[in-house]
Each structure stands twice: as C-alpha cells, then as structure tokens.
Backbone as CSV, one residue per row, in Angstrom:
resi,resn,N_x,N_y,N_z,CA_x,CA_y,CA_z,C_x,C_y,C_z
1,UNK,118.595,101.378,104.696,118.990,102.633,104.092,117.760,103.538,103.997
2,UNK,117.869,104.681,104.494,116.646,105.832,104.403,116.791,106.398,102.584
3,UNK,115.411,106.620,103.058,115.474,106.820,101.226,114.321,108.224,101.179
4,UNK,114.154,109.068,99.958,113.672,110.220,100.039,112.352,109.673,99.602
5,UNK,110.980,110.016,99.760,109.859,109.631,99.707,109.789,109.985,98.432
6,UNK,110.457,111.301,98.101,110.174,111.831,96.908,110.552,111.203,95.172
7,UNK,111.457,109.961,95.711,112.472,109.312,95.274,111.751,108.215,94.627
8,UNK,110.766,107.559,95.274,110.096,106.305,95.606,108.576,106.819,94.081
9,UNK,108.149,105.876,93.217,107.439,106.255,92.104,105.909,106.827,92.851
10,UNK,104.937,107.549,93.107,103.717,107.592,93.667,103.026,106.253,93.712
11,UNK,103.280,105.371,92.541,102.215,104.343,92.718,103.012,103.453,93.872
12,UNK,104.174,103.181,94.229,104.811,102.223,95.400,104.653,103.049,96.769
13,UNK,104.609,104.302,97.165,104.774,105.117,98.071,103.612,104.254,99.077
14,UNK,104.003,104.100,100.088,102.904,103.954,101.373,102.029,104.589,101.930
15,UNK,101.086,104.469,101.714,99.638,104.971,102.265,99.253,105.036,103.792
16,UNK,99.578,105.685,104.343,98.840,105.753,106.154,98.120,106.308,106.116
17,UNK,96.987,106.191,106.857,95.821,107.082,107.281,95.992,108.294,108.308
18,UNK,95.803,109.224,107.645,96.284,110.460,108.766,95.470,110.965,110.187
19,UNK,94.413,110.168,109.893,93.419,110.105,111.153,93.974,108.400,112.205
20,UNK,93.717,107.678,111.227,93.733,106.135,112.364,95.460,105.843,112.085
21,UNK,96.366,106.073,111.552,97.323,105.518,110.725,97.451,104.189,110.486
22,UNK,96.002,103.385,109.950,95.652,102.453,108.906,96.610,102.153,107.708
23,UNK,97.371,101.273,107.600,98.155,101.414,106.222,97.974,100.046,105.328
24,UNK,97.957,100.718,104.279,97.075,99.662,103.359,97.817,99.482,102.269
25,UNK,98.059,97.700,102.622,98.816,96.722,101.772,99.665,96.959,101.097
26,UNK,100.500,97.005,100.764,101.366,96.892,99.316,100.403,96.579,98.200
27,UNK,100.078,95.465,97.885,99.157,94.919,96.988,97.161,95.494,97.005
28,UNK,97.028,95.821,97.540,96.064,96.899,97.476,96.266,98.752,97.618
29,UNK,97.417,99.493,97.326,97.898,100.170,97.432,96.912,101.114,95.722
30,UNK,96.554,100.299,94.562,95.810,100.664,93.782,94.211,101.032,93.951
31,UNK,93.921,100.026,94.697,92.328,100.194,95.297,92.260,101.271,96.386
32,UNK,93.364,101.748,97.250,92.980,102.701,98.339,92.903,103.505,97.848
33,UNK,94.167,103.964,96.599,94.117,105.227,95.816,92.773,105.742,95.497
34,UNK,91.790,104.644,95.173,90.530,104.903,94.399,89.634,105.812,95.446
35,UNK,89.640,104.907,96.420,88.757,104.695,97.910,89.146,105.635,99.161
36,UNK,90.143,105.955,99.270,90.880,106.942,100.167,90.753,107.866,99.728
37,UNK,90.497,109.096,100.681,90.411,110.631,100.566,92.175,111.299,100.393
38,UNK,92.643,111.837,99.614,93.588,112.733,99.738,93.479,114.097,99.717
39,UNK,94.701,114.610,100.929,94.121,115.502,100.911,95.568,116.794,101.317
40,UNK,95.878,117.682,101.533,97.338,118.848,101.573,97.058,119.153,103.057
41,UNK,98.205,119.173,103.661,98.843,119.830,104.837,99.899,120.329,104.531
42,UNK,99.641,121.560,103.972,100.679,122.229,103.813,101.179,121.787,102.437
43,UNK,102.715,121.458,102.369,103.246,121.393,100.796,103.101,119.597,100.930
44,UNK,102.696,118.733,102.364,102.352,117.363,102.314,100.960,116.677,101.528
45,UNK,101.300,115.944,100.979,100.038,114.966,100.759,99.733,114.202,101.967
46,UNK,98.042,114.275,102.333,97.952,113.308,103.375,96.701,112.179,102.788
47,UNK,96.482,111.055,103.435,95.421,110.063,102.855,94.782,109.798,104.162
48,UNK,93.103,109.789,103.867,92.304,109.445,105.464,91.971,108.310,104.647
49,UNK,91.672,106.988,105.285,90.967,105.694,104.910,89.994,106.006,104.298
50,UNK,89.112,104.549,104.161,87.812,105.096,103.785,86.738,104.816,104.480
51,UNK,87.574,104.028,105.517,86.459,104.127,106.892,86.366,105.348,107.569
52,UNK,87.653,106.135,107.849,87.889,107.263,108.855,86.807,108.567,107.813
53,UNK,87.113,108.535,106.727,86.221,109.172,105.308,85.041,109.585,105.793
54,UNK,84.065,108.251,105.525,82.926,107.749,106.040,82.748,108.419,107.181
55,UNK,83.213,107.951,108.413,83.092,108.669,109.742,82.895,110.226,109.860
56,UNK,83.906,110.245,109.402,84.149,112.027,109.046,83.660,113.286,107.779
57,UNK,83.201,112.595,107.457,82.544,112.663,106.557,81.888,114.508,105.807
58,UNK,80.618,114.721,107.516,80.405,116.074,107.840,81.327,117.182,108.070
59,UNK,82.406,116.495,108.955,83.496,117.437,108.943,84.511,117.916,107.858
60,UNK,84.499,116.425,106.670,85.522,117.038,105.584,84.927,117.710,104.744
61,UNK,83.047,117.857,104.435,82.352,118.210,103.594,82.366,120.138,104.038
62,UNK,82.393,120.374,106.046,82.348,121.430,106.368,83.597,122.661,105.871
63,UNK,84.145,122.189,105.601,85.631,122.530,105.297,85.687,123.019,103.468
64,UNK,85.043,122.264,102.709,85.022,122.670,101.633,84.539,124.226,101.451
65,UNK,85.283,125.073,100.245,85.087,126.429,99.831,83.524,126.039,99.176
66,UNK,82.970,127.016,99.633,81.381,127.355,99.334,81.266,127.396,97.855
67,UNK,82.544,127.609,96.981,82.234,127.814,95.363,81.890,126.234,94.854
68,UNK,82.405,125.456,95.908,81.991,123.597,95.589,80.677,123.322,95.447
69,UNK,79.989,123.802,96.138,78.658,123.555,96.505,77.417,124.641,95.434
C-alpha cells in the first residue's frame, strides 16, 4: 500500500542521500539525523550523507548567503 510521506512521523521517514542515494538503516536513522546535512529543494527536504558532506564540502559552504559568514 503507498502511503503519503507526509503521513509517516519525521523520526521513521527514510533517509536517502541526494547525492549517492546512500540510505541509512532504520535503526540508525537517529545518528544520520545528527551527521547528515539537510537541506530544501524547493518545498522538499533533501539529506546528503556524511561522507558525500565531507566530499562536498567547498561546494555546500560556496552556496551559503554571505550574512553566514
């Protein structure tokens, strides 16, 4: 049965990586939260690992509004 994501509590929702689509555990689904980047496409939530993170690192830092810094 398809079910609405929106439906599903945030803490059970499935985690993919929007760069590698890495998806992480059921049972570690608390620790990625910590460790994983989130981040908006649009009205979506997206999550990069925290390897792809790491990697990318320069590029997600380039992207930040200058009032961050």
């Amino acid at each position: 049965m398809d079910h609405n994501p929106a439906d599903v509590p945030a803490q059970d929702q499935e985690l993919v990586c929007f760069v590698c689509g890495a998806v992480a555990p059921a049972d570690q689904r608390a620790v990625a939260r910590l460790t994983w980047s989130r981040g908006r496409d649009g009205e979506r939530t997206t999550w990069t690992c925290d390897r792809c993170s790491r990697d990318n690192v320069r590029s997600i830092e380039g992207k930040l509004d200058p009032a961050w810094w």
